[in-house]
C-alpha positions as CSV (number, residue, x, y, z in Angstrom):
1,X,0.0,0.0,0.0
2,X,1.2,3.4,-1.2
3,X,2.6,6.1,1.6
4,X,-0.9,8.2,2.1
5,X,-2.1,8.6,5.0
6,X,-4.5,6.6,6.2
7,X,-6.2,7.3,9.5
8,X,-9.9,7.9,7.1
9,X,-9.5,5.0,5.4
10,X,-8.7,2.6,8.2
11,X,-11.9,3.9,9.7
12,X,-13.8,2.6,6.4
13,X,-12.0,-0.7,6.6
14,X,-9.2,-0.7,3.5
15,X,-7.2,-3.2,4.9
16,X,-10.2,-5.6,5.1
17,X,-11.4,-4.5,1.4
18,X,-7.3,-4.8,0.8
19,X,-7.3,-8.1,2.4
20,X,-10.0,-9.3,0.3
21,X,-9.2,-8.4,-2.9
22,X,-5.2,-8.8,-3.0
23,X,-3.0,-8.8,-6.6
24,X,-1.7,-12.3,-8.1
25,X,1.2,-11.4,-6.6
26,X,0.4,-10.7,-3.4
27,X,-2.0,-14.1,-3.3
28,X,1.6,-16.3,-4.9
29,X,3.5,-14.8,-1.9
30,X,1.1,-15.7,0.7
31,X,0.9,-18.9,0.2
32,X,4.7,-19.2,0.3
33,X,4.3,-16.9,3.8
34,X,2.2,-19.3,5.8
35,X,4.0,-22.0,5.4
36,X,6.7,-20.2,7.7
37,X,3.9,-20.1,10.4
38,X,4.7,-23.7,11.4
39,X,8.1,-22.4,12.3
40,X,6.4,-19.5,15.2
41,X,6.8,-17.2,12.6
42,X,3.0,-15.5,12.1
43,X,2.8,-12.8,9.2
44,X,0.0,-10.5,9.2
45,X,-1.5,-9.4,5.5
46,X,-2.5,-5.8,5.1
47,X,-1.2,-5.0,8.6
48,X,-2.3,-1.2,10.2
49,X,0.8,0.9,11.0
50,X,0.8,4.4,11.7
51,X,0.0,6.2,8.8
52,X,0.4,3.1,6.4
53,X,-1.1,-0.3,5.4
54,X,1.8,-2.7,5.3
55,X,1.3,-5.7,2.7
56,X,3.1,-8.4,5.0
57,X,4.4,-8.1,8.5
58,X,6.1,-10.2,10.7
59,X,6.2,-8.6,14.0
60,X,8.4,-11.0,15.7
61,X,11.3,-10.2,13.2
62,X,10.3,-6.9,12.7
63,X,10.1,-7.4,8.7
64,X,8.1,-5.8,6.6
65,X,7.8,-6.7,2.6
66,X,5.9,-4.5,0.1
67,X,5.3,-6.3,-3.2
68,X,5.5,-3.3,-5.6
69,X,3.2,-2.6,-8.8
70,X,3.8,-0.5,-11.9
71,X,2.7,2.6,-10.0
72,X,5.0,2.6,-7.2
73,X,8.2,3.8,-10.2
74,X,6.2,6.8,-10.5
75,X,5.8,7.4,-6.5
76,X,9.1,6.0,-5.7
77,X,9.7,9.0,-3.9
78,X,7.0,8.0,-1.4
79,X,8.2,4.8,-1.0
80,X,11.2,6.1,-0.2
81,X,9.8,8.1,2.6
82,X,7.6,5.3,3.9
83,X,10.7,2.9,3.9
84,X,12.7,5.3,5.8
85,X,10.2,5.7,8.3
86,X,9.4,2.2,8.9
87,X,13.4,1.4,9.0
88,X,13.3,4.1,11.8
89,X,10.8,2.8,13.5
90,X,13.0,-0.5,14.0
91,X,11.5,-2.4,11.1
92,X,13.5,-4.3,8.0
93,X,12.2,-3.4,4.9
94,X,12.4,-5.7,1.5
95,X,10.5,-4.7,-1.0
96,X,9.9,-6.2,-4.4
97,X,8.5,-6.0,-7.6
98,X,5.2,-8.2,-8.8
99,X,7.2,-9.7,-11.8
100,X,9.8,-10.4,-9.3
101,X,7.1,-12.8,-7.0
102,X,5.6,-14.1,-9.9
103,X,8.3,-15.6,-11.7
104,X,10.9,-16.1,-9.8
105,X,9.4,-16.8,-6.0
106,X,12.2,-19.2,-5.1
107,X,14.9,-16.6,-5.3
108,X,12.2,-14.3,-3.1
109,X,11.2,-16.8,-0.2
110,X,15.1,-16.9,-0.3
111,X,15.8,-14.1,0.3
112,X,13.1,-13.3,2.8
113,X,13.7,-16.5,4.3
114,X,17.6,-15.5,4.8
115,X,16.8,-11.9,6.5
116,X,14.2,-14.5,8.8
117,X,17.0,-17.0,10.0
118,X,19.5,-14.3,10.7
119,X,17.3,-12.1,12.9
120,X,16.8,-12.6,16.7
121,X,13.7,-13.0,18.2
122,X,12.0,-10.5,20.4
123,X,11.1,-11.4,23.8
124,X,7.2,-11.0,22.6
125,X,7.7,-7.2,22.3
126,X,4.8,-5.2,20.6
127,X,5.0,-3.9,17.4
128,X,7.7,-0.9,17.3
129,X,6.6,2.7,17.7
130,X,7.6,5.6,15.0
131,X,9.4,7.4,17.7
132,X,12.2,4.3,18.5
133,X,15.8,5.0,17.1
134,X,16.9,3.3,14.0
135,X,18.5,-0.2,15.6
136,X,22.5,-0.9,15.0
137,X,24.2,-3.6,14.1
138,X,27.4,-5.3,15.8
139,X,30.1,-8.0,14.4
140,X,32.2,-8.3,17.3
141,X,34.1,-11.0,15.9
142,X,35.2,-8.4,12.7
143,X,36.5,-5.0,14.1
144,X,36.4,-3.4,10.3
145,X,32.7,-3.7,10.2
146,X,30.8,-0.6,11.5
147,X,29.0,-1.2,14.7
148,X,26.3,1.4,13.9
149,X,24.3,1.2,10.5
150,X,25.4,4.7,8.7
151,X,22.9,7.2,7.2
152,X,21.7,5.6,3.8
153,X,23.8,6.8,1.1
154,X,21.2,7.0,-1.7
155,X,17.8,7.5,-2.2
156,X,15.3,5.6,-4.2
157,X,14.9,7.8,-7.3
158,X,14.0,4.8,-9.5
159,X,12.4,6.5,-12.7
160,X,10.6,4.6,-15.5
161,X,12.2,1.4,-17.1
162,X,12.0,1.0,-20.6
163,X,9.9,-1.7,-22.0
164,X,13.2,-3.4,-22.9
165,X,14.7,-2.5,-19.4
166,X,11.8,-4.0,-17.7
167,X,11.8,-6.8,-19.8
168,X,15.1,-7.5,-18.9
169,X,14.7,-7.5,-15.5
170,X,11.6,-9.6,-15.5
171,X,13.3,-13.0,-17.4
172,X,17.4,-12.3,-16.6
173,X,16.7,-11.3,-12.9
174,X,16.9,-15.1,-11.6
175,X,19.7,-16.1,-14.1
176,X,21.9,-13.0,-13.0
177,X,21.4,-11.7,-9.9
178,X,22.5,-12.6,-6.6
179,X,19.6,-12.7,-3.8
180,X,20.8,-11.1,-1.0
181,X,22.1,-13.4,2.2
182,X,23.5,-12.2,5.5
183,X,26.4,-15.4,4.5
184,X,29.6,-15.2,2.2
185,X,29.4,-15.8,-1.2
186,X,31.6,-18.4,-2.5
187,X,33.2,-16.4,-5.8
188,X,34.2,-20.2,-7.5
189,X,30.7,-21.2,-7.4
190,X,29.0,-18.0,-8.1
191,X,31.5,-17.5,-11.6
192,X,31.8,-21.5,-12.3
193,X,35.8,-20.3,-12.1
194,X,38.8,-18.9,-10.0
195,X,39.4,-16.1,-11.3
196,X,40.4,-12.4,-9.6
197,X,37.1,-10.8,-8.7
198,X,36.3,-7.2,-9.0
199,X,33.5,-5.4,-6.7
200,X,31.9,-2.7,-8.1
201,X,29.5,-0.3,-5.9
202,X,26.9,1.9,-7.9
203,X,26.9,0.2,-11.4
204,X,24.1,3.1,-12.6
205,X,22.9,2.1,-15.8
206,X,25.6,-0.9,-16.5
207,X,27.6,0.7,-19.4
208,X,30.9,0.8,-17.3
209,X,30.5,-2.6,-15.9
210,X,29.7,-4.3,-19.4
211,X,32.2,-2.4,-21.1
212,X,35.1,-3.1,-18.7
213,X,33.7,-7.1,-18.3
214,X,34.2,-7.4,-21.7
215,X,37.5,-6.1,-22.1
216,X,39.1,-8.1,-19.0
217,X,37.2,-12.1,-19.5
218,X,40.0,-13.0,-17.9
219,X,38.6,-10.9,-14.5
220,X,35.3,-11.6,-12.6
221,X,32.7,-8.6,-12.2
222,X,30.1,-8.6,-9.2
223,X,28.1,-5.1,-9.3
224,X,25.5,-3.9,-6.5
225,X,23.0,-1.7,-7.7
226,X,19.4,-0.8,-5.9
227,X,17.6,1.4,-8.5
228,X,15.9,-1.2,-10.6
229,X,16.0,0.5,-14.2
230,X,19.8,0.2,-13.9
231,X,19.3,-3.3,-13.0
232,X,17.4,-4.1,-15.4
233,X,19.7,-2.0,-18.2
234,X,23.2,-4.2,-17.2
235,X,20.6,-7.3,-17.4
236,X,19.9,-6.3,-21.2
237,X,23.8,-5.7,-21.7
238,X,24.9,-8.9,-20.3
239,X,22.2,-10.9,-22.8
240,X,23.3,-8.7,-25.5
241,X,26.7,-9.0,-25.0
242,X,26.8,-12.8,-23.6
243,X,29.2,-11.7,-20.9
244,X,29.4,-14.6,-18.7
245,X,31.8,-12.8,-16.0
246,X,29.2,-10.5,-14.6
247,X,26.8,-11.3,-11.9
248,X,24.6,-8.5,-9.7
249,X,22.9,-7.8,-6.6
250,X,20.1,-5.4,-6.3
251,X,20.3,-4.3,-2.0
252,X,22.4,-2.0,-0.3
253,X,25.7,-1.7,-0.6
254,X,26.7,-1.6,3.1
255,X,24.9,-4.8,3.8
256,X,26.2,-6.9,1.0
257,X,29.7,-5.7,1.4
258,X,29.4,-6.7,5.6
259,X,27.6,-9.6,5.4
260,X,28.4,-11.1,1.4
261,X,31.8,-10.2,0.9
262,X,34.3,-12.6,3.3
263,X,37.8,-10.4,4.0
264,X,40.6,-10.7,2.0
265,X,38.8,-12.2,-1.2
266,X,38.6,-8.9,-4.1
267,X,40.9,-8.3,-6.5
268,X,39.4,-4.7,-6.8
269,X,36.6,-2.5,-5.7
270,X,35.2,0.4,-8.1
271,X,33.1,2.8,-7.2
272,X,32.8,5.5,-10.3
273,X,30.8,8.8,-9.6
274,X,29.1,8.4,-6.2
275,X,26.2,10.9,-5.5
276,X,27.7,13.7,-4.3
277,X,25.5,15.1,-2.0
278,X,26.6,18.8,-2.3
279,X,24.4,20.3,-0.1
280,X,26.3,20.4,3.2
281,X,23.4,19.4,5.1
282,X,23.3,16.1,3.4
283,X,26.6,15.0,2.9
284,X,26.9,12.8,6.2
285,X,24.9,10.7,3.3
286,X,28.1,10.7,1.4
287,X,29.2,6.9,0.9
288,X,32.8,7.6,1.1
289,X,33.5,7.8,5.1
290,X,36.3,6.7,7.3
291,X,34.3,3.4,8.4
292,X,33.1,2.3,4.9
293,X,36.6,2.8,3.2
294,X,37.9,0.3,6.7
295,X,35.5,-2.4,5.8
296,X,36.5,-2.1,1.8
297,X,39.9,-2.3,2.4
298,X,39.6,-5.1,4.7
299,X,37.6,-7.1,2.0
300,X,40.3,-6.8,-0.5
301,X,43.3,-8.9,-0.9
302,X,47.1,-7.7,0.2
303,X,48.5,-5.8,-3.1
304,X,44.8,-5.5,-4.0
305,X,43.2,-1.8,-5.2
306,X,40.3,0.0,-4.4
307,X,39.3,2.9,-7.3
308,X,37.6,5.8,-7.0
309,X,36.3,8.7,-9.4
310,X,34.2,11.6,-9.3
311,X,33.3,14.7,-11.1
312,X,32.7,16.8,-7.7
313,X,36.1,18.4,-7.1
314,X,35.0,19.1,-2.7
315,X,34.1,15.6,-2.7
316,X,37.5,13.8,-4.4
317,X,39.2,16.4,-1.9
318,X,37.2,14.3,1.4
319,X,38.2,11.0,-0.6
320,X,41.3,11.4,-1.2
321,X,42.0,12.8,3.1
322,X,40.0,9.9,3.6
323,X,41.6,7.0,1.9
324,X,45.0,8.3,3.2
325,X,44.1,8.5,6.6
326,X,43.6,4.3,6.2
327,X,46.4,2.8,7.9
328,X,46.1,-0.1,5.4
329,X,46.0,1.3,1.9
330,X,48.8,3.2,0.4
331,X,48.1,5.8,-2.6
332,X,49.4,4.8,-6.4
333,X,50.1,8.0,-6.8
334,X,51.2,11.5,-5.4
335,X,47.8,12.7,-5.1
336,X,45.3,12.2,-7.8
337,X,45.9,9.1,-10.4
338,X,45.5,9.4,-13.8
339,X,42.5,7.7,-15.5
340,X,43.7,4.1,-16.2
341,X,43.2,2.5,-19.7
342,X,40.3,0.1,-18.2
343,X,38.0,2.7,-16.8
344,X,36.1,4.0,-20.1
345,X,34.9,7.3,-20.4
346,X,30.9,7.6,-20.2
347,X,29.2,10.0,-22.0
348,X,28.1,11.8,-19.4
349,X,31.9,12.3,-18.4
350,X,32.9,13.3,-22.4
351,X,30.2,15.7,-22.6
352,X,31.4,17.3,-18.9
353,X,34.7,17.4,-20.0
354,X,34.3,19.2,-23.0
355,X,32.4,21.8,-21.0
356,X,35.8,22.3,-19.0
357,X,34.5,20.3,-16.0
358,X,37.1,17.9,-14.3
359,X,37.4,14.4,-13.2
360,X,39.3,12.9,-10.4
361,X,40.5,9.3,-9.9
362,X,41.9,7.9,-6.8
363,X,43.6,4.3,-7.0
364,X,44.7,2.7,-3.7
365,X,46.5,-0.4,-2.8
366,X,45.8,-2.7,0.3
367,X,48.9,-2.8,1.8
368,X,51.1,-6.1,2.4
């Protein structure tokens, strides 16, 4: 259900007409849902929340899923808003699209199933209120990873996918993507190979990652990415091109990175043209902080090389302090690098540069 408010409507009894009446979707996921009851595990459909209607609920988790229509690209700003409030009312949030419950449920109850398993049960509490803090996380047993969950880095601005964009993401989705799991993936089995493997953060539209995938067959390319028309545009590139070195997960960087990546297993990390945030209000959003850039480094192999670039002079200024301030990378070069061969030029970056704007790449090695 959409982010309206809905104090009215509950009074006239939407989430019993919701209830009664829900999409294909929603009807294919229930039935995968109560089968988790056996386990004490109760969701509630078309639960009352505050201002919202959430589709599922699992109160003893804390987990809420949203299964997403056509609509929600053009109110993805909404959703947005309705996630982050949920998120700060102590709830996890998955959402997904119908296509993605319709034809590919396995890699769904996965998923959901995963985020079940690795929670901790409350001691009966009641459902959160609004006004509880946003809960953090701790990995005792690995001191690079955070023990606070940052400020989100993005924002769901998801647009409109193309016909061929949505396409792609409906029937390449399952063959592609990795579903996200709070467990290490196991790069031999995901790629069918060993072969060096190169983490890229913020793939955008895909052009980058499919160009330098094809270039380097000899390297292994695993992109994160959480606005779906992007997704769905490296899905077209990868049939198009038959690239069989690139795999992708749709979820948030942090998380994946924490909980996906074991230490000491990337050849390379990549992370081309963050948002900026250039409001100085927002840029504790910025992706590039002290912490983050202590977990990357610790996820990359000795002699291994994270690689930055941006088009946002302040912001390669805070990078560049902040990857030399890590005790355990050491700069390539005496300041700024120089673009390397393998990072192409997008078009977005030509047309800049013509216009006299600059571009700044950082390259930094893990240290022995």
């Amino acid at each position: 259900m959409r982010g309206q408010t809905n104090k009215k409507l509950l009074a006239h009894g939407l989430q019993r007409t919701l209830r009664r009446n829900p999409t294909d979707a929603e009807r294919h996921l229930w039935q995968l849902l109560r089968g988790r009851e056996a386990n004490g595990l109760k969701f509630r459909r078309q639960h009352p929340f505050g201002d919202y209607i959430l589709d599922f609920v699992c109160l003893e988790r804390k987990l809420v899923i949203e299964v997403d229509g056509g609509q929600h690209v053009i109110d993805a700003a909404a959703d947005a808003a309705r996630t982050e409030a949920l998120e700060q009312a102590g709830f996890h949030v998955l959402r997904f699209w119908n296509g993605e419950v319709l034809n590919n449920r396995d890699a769904v109850g996965e998923r959901i199933f995963a985020v079940l398993d690795a929670g901790r049960k409350s001691e009966n509490d009641p459902i959160p209120t609004p006004t509880l803090p946003l809960k953090g996380r701790e990995n005792a047993s690995d001191p690079a990873v955070p023990t606070h969950r940052p400020i989100r880095s993005y924002v769901l601005r998801q647009g409109r996918m193309s016909v061929a964009q949505k396409r792609a993401y409906d029937e390449l989705l399952g063959r592609y993507a990795v579903p996200y799991a709070p467990e290490p993936l196991r790069f031999a089995e995901l790629f069918g190979r060993t072969a060096p493997t190169i983490l890229e953060i913020g793939f955008g539209m895909g052009e980058t990652t499919a160009a330098i995938a094809k270039a380097h067959p000899h390297n292994d390319y695993l992109g994160i990415e959480v606005h779906s028309p992007g997704v769905g545009s490296l899905l077209k590139l990868i049939d198009e091109q038959q690239l069989t070195n690139v795999r992708l997960i749709q979820h948030d960087a942090m998380d994946v990175v924490e909980h996906m990546i074991a230490p000491n297993t990337l050849a390379g990390i990549h992370v081309f043209f963050p948002d900026p945030w250039p409001k100085t209000r927002h840029q504790k959003r910025r992706l590039i902080q002290s912490p983050f850039v202590r977990l990357l480094a610790s996820r990359v192999v000795a002699g291994g090389y994270l690689h930055m670039a941006t088009d946002w002079q302040e912001y390669a200024e805070q990078m560049l302090e902040v990857l030399g301030a890590e005790p355990s990378l050491v700069n390539s070069a005496a300041g700024f690098a120089a673009r390397p061969d393998y990072r192409p030029l997008t078009k977005f970056e030509q047309r800049g540069l013509k216009l006299g704007h600059g571009v700044w790449d950082l390259i930094f090695h893990r240290r022995p």
